[in-house]
C-alpha positions in Angstrom: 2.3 16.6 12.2 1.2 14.4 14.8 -1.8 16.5 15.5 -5.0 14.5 14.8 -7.1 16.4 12.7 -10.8 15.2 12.6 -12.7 15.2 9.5 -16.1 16.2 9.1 -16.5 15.6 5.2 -19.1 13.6 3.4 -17.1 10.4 2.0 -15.9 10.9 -1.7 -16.1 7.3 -3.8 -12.9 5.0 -3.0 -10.3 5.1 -6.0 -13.2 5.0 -8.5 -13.3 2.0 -10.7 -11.7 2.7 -14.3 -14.3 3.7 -17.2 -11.1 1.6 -19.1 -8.8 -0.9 -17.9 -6.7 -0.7 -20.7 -6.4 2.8 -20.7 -5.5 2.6 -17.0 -3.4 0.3 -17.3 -0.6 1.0 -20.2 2.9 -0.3 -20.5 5.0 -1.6 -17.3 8.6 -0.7 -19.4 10.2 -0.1 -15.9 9.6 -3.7 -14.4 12.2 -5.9 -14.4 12.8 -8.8 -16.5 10.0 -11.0 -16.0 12.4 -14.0 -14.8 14.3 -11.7 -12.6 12.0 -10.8 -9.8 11.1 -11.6 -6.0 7.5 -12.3 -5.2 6.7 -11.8 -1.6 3.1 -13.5 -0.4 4.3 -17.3 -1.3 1.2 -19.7 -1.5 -0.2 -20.8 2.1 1.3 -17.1 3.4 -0.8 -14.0 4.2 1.3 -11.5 5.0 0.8 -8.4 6.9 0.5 -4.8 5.1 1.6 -1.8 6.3 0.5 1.9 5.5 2.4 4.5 6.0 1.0 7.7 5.8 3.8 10.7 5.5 4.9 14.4 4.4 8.2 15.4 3.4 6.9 18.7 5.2 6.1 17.2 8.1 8.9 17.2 10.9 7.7 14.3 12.6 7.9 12.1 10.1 11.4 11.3 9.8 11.6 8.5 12.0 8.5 7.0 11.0 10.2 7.1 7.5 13.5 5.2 8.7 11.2 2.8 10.7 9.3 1.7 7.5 12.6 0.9 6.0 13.5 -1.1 8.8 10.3 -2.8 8.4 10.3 -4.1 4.7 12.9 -6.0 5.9 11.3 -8.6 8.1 9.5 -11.8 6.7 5.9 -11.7 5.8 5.8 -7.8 6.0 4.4 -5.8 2.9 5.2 -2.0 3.4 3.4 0.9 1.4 4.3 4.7 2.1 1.5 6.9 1.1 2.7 10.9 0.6 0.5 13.2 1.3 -0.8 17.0 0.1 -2.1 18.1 3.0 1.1 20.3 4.2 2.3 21.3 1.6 1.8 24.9 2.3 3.9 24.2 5.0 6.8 25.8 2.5 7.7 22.4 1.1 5.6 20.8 -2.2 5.7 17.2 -1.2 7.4 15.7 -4.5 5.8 12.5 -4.0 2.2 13.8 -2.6 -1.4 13.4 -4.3 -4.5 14.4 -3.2 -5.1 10.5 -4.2 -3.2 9.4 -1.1 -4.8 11.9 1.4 -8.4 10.9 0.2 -7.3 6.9 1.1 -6.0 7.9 4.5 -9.6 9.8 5.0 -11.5 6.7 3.9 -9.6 5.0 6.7 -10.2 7.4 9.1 -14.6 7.2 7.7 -14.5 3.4 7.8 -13.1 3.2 11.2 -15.6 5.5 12.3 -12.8 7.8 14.6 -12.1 10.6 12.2 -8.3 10.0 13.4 -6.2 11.9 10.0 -2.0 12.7 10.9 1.2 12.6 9.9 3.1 9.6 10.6 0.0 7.4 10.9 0.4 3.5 10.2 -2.4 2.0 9.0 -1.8 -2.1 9.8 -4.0 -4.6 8.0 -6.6 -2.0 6.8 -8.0 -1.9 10.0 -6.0 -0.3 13.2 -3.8 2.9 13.4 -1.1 4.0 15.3 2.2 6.0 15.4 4.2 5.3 12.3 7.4 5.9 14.8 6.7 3.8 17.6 8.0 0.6 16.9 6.4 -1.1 20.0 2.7 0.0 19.1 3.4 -0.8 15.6 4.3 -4.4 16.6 1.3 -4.9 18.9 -1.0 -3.3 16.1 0.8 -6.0 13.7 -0.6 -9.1 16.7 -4.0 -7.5 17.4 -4.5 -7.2 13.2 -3.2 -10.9 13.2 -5.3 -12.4 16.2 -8.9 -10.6 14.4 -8.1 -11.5 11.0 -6.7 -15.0 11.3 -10.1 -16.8 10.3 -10.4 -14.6 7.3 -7.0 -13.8 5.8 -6.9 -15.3 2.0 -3.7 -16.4 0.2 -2.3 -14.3 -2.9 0.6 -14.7 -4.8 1.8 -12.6 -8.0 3.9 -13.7 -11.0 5.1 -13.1 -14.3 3.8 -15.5 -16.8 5.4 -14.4 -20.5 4.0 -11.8 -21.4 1.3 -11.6 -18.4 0.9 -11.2 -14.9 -0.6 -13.7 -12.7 -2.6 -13.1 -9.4 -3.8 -16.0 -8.2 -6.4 -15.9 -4.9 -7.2 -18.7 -2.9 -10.2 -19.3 -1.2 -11.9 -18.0 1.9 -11.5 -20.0 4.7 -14.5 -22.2 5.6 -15.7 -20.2 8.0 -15.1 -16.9 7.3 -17.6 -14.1 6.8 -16.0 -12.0 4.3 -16.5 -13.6 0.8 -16.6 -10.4 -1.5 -13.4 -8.2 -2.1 -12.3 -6.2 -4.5 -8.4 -6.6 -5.6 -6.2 -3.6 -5.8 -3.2 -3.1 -7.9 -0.9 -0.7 -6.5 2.2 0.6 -8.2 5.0 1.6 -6.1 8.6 2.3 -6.6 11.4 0.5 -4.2 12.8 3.2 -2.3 13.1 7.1 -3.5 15.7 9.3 -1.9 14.1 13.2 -1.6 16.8 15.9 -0.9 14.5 18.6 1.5 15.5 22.0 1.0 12.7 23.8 2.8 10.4 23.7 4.9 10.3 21.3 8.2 12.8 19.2 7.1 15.0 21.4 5.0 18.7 19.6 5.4 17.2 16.2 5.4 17.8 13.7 3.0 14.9 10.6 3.3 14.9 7.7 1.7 11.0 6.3 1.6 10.1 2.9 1.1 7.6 1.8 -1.8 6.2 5.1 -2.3 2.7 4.6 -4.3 2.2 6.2 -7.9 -1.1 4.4 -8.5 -3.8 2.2 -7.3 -5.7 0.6 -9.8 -9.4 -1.8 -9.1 -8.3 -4.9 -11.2 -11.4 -7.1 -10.2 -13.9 -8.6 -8.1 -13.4 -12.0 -5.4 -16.6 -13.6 -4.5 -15.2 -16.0 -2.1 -13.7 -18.5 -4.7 -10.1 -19.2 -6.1 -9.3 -16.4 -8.4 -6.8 -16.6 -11.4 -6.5 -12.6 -12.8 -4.4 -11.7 -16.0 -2.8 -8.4 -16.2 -1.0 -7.7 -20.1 2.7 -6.7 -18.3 2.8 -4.6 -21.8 0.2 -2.5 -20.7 0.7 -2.1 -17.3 1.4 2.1 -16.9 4.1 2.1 -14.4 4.2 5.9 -13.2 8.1 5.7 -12.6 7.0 2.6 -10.4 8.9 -0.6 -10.3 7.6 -2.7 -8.2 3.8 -3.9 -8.4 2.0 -4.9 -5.0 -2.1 -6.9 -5.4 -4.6 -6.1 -2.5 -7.6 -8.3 -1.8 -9.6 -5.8 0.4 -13.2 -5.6 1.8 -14.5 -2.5 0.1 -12.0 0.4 -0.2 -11.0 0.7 2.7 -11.9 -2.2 4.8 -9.7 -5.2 6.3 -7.2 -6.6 4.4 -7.6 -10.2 3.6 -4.5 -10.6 1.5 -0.9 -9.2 -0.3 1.4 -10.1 -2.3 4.4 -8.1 -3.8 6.2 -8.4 -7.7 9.6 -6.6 -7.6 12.6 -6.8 -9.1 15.1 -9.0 -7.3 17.9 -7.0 -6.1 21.3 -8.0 -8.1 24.2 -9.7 -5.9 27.2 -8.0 -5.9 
């Protein structure tokens, strides 16, 4: 719904911290062969991330949807689709919805200070919103994000090292004022296709791009090159198969850097 609904609620802890990293994270079977995989967010890049916040109950979110997937597509462009609970009494359970997703698109709205919460909403860099179907705003949300964040933006590339994976974090830039992030595994699939049958949408069929199943605190950046190493054995996909790092200011502040570990899509 494209309604804004303002929110009034006292803000909850961002995607607590694990009492157990190793219980959080616990085997990544669905990732592809470790030599057989794309990594998006090449050394000296910092590409942009996009948010997409969505409802398979929500009838203007279609678009928004298809718009996304048009998105991936384009160089230096990280896209994450975030399902939401909040309609599901709409007459549609959103298969893909948490209450996990909801409570990140909240901390947005609290850290931005608007109280701005709907369905589609884009979330661009960590720290503008807009329509996630207006292609136009989104591309001018992508250059305003750019132009405030290009003396801060950090590069980040992921890997797969044997048994391991790599996420290596440069510096920050000499003059920067952000020095302390926290870095954020997310675990996403590639695309999902939902059949609707009731609801809004009932008759749709939607393809969504890298819906999220988890997001997971791996560690702390103080400002220096970072090397983290995450045991691929014990990564717990969630029917995810694609894996995308975060270097963000808090948990829900700017977005200093991305990078993306999928699997590489086979030639035909």
């Amino acid at each position: 719904m494209l309604g804004v609904m303002r929110i009034a609620i006292a803000r909850s802890p961002v995607l607590r911290f694990c009492g157990a990293l190793a219980f959080a994270l616990a085997g990544l079977g669905a990732i592809a062969p470790y030599g057989q995989a794309t990594e998006r967010g090449q050394e000296g890049e910092t590409p942009v991330l996009l948010e997409l916040f969505t409802s398979q109950g929500c009838s203007s979110c279609p678009p928004a949807d298809a718009l996304l997937n048009t998105m991936r597509k384009k160089q230096g462009v990280i896209t994450l689709s975030f399902s939401v609970d909040y309609w599901n009494y709409l007459g549609w359970h959103d298969t893909l919805s948490s209450p996990e997703n909801s409570e990140r698109q909240r901390d947005y709205a609290m850290a931005r200070g608007d109280g701005k919460v709907y369905t589609p909403q884009l979330v661009v860099d960590g720290i503008n919103h807009v329509n996630g179907a207006n292609e136009a705003a989104i591309e001018m949300a992508i250059r305003t994000a750019e132009r405030r964040l290009k003396d801060v933006k950090v590069p980040m590339t992921m890997r797969a090292e044997g048994d391991s994976l790599v996420v290596d974090i440069g510096a920050a830039p000499k003059d920067s004022d952000m020095r302390q992030a926290t870095v954020w595994l997310v675990v996403a699939k590639d695309q999902e296709t939902v059949e609707i049958t009731r609801g809004e949408n009932r008759g749709e069929t939607i393809t969504y791009s890298h819906p999220v199943r988890d997001v997971i605190p791996v560690g702390m950046w103080k400002g220096q090159p970072t090397t983290l190493r995450l045991p691929l054995k014990d990564l717990h996909a969630k029917g995810g198969n694609c894996l995308v790092s975060l270097l963000q200011v808090e948990g829900a502040g700017p977005v200093l850097g991305a990078a993306m570990y999928e699997p590489r899509v086979a030639s035909k």
